[in-house]
C-alpha positions in Angstrom: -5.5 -48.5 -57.6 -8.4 -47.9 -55.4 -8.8 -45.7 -52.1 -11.0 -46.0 -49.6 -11.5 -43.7 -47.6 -13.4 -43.9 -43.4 -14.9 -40.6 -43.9 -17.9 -41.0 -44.7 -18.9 -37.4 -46.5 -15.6 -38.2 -48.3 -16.7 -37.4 -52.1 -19.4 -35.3 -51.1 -20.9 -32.5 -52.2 -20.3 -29.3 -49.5 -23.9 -28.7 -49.6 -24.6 -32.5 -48.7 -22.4 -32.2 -45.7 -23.8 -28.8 -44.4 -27.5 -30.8 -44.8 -25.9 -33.3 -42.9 -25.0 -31.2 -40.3 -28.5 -29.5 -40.2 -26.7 -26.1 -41.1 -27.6 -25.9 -44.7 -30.2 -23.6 -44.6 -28.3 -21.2 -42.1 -25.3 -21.7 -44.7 -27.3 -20.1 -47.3 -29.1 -17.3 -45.7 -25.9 -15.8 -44.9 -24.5 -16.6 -48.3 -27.4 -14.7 -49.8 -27.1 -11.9 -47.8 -23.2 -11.1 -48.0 -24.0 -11.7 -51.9 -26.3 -8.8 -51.3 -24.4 -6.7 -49.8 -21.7 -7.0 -52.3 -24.0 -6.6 -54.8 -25.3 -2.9 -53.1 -22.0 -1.8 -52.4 -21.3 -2.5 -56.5 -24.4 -1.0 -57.4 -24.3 2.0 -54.9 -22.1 4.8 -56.4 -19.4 6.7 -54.8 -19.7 10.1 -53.8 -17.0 12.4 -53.3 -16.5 12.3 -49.6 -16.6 8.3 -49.8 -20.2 7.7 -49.0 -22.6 5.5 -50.7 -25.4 7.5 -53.2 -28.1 5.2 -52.7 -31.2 5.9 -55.1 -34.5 6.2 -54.0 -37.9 5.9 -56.1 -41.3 7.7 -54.7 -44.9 6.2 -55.4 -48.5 7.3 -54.1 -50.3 3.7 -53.4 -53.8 3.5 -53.4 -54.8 4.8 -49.9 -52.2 8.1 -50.5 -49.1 7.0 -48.3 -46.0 7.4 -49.9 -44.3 4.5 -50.7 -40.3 4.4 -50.9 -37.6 1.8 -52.7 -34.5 1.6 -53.2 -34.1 -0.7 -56.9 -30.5 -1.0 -55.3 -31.6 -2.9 -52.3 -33.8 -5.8 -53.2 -36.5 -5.8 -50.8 -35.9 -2.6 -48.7 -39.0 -0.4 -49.0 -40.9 1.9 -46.3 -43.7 4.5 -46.3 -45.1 7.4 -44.8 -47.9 9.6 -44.5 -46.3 12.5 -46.3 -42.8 12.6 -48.7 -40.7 13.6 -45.8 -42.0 10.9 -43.5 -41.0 8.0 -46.3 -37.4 9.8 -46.5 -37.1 9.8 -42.9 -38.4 5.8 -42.9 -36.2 4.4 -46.3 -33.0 6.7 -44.1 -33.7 4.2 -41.4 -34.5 1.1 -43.7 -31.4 1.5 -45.8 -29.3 1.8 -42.5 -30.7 -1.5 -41.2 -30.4 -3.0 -44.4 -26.9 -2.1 -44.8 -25.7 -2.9 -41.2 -28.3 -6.5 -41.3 -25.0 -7.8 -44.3 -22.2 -5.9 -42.7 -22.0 -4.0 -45.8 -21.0 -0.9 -43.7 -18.3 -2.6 -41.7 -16.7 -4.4 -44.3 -16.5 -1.0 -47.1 -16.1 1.4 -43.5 -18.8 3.9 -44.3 -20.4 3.6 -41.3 -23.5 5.4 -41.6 -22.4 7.8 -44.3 -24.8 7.5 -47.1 -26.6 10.0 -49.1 -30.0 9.1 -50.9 -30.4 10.1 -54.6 -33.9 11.2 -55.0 -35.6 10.3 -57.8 -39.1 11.3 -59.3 
């Protein structure tokens, strides 16, 4: 027995729909993200008042700014002019990063995170 169906996305792929819509694109950027997010909140360990540790790696680039990463955050890097100024600069970055995926909202840590310092 055969069906047919008016529909016309009716045995479509969801990604084939969303492209017909013209929202693909949009679809996956905020797929990738919340993956993200998940992802750092995984990666990111507890501390004991709840927080996220976040690590944080420390290089000298070529022209002597400080450069600061976080492995856990793909992407999320600053710098400075001295050690303190890259802290004060990856505080801010993480905090963007983290509220730019909801991450904070959706574990409820608000701004409480602490940055593991590493050599």
């Amino acid at each position: 027995m055969t069906t047919t169906s008016s529909n016309p996305h009716f045995g479509s792929s969801l990604d084939g729909l969303l492209e017909a819509d013209g929202v693909l694109a949009e679809a996956q950027a905020v797929a990738v993200k919340r993956v993200r997010g998940w992802q750092a909140g995984q990666v990111a360990a507890t501390d004991d008042r709840g927080g996220l540790e976040i690590q944080v790696v420390f290089e000298a680039d070529e022209d002597g700014w400080v450069v600061a990463s976080c492995p856990t955050l793909p992407g999320c890097h600053s710098q400075g002019r001295t050690k303190d100024e890259a802290l004060a600069n990856i505080r801010e970055a993480v905090e963007g990063y983290l509220a730019s995926m909801g991450t904070c909202r959706s574990v409820g840590i608000a701004r409480r995170f602490r940055l593991r310092l590493l050599p």
